[in-house]
C-alpha positions as MATLAB code, in Angstrom:
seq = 'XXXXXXXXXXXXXXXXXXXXXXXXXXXXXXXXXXXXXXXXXXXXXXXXXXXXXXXXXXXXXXXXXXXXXXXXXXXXXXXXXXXXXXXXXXXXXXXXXXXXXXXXXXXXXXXXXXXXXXXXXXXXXXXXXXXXXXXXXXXXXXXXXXXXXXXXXXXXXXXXXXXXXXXXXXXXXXXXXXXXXXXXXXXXXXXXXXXXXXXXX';
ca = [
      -1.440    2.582   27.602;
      -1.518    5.894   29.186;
       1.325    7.162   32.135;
       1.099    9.072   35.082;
       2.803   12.546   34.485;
       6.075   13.154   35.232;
       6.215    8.960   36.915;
       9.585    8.698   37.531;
      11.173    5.112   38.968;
      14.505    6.951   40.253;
      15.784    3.647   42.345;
      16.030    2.429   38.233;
      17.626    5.629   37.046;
      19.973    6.639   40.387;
      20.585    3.393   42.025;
      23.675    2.638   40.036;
      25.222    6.062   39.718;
      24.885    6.487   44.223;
      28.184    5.445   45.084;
      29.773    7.643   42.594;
      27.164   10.693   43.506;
      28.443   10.164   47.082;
      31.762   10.268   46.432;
      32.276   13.668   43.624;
      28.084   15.233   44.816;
      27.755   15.532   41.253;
      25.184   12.969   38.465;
      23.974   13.008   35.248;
      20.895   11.615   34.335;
      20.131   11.207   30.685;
      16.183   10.649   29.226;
      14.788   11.938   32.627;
      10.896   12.280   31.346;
       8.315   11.172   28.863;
       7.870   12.975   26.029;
       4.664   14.078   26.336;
       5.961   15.580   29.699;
       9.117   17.368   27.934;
       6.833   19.004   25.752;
       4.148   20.381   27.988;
       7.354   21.833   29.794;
       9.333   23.047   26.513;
       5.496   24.414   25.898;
       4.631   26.302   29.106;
       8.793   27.893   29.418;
       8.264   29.731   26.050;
       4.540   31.194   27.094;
       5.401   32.458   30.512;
       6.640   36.068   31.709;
       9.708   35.728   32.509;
      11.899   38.870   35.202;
      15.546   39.509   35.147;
      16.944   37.493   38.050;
      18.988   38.961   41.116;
      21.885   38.006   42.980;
      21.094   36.876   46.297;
      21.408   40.594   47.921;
      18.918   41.743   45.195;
      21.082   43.557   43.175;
      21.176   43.154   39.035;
      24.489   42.518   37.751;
      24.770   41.266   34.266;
      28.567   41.260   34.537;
      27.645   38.055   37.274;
      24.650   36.584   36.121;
      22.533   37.100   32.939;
      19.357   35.115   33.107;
      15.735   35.860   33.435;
      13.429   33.730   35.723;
      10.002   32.471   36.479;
       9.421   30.788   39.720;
       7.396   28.117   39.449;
       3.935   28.433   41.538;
      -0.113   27.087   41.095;
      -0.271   28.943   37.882;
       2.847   26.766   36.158;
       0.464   23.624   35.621;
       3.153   21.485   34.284;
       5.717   23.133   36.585;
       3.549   22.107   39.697;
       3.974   18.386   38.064;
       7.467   18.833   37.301;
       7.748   19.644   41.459;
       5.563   16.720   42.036;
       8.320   14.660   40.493;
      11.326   16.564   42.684;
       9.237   15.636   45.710;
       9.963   12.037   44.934;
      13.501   12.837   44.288;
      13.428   13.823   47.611;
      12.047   11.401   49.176;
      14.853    8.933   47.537;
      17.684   10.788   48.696;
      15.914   10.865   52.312;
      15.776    6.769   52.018;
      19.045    6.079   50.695;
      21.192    9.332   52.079;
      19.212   10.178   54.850;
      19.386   13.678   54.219;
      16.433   15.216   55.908;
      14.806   17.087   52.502;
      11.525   18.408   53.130;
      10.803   20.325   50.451;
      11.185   21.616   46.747;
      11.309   24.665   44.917;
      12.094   25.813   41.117;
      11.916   28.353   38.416;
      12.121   28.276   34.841;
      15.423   30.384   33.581;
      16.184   31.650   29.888;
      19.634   32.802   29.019;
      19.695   35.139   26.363;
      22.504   34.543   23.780;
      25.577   35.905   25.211;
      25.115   35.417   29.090;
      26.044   33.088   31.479;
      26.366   32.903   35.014;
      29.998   33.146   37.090;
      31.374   31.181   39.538;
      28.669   30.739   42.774;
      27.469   28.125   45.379;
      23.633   27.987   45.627;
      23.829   28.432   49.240;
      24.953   31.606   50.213;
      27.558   32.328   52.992;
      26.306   30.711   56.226;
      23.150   29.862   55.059;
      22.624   25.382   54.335;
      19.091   24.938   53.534;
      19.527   24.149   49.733;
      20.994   20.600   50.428;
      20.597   19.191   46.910;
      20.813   21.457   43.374;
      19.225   20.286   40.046;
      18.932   21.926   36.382;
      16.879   20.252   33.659;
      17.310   20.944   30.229;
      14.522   21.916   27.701;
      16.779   22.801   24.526;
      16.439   21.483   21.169;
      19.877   19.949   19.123;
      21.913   21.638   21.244;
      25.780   21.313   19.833;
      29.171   22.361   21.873;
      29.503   25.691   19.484;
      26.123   26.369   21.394;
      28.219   26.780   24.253;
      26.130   27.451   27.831;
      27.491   24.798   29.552;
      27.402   24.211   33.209;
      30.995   23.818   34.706;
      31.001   22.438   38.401;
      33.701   21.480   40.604;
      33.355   18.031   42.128;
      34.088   16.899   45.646;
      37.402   15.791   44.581;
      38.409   18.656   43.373;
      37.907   17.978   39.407;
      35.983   20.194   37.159;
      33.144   18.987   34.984;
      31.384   20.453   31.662;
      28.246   19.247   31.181;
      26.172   20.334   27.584;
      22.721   21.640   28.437;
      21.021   18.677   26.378;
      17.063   18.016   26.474;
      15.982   15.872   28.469;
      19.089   15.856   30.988;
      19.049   16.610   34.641;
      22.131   17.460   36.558;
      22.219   16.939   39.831;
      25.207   17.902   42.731;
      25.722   19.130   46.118;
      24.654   22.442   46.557;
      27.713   23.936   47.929;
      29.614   22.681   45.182;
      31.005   25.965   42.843;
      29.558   26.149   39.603;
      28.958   28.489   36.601;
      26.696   28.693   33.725;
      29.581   29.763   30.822;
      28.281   31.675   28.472;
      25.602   30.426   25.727;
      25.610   31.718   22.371;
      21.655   30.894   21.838;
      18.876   31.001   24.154;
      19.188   28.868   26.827;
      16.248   27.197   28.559;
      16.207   25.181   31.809;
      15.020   24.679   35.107;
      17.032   25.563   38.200;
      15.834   23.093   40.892;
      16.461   23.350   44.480;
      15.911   20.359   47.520;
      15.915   22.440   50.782;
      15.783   20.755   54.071;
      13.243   23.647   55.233;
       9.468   24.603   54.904;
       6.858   21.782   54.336;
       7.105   18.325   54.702;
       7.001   16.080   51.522;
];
């Protein structure tokens, strides 16, 4: 029996974690994907040209942040599908949270071994259009002594560490602080954004 790429029932996999999502704007969700769809992502990270990211004024400061990105676009394939999945994320919180998304956008980061990201809020001062962040993992065995963990800071005030496992997405608020702490391999993911601007999904 074959499957649709990157089909994703997320009523199944959110519906009982919603109240608790509402109430800290943070969720884990384990086994996200096929995995004939983790590896055609794990495949196309490693082959792509990846540029050092910027902070959001443009500046490069390794001190801050250390990762280097690809946005994903029409020549990411399996990145476009990957997007196509977001979408319907989307479109679930829109149903059950009402919380006007209209569109989607992501790149592929890789953390070189001793980097990590400080303390930040996706949306930058007086700006709101990221509404709902996302990072999914695409690292193999990854222990604790790996380190590159993302740390966030719930709506209630407690602070979570969260392994960058394969297969896991992690999901929260997007003004919610949060930091990448340092990794001590290379770190692959994808930093997901749901934006309640552009194009209608």
């Amino acid at each position: 029996m074959t499957t649709t790429p990157f089909a994703i029932d997320w009523h199944t996999l959110i519906d009982p974690k919603l109240d608790d999502f509402i109430a800290t704007g943070t969720m884990v969700l384990d086994d996200v994907f096929h995995a004939i769809d983790l590896t055609a992502l794990q495949a196309e990270s490693g082959f792509i040209e990846y540029r050092q990211a910027h902070l959001t004024h443009g500046e490069r400061e390794t001190a801050i942040r250390g990762d280097s990105i690809r946005w994903i676009d029409e020549s990411c394939p399996v990145g476009s599908a990957y997007l196509g999945a977001i979408d319907e994320l989307g479109r679930y919180f829109n149903a059950t949270l009402y919380t006007g998304i209209r569109s989607s956008e992501a790149h592929y980061a890789c953390y070189p071994s001793g980097f990590g990201y400080k303390w930040h809020s996706d949306n930058p001062k007086g700006r709101d259009e990221r509404v709902i962040s996302a990072v999914f993992y695409l690292n193999d065995n990854w222990t604790s002594d790996n380190g590159g963990a993302i740390t966030v800071v719930d709506k209630t005030g407690e602070t979570t560490g969260l392994l960058p496992q394969l297969n896991r997405l992690v999901v929260f608020d997007s003004n919610l602080l949060h930091q990448v702490e340092i990794t001590n391999r290379t770190r692959f993911s994808i930093a997901t954004w749901l934006r309640r601007d552009e194009r209608l999904i």
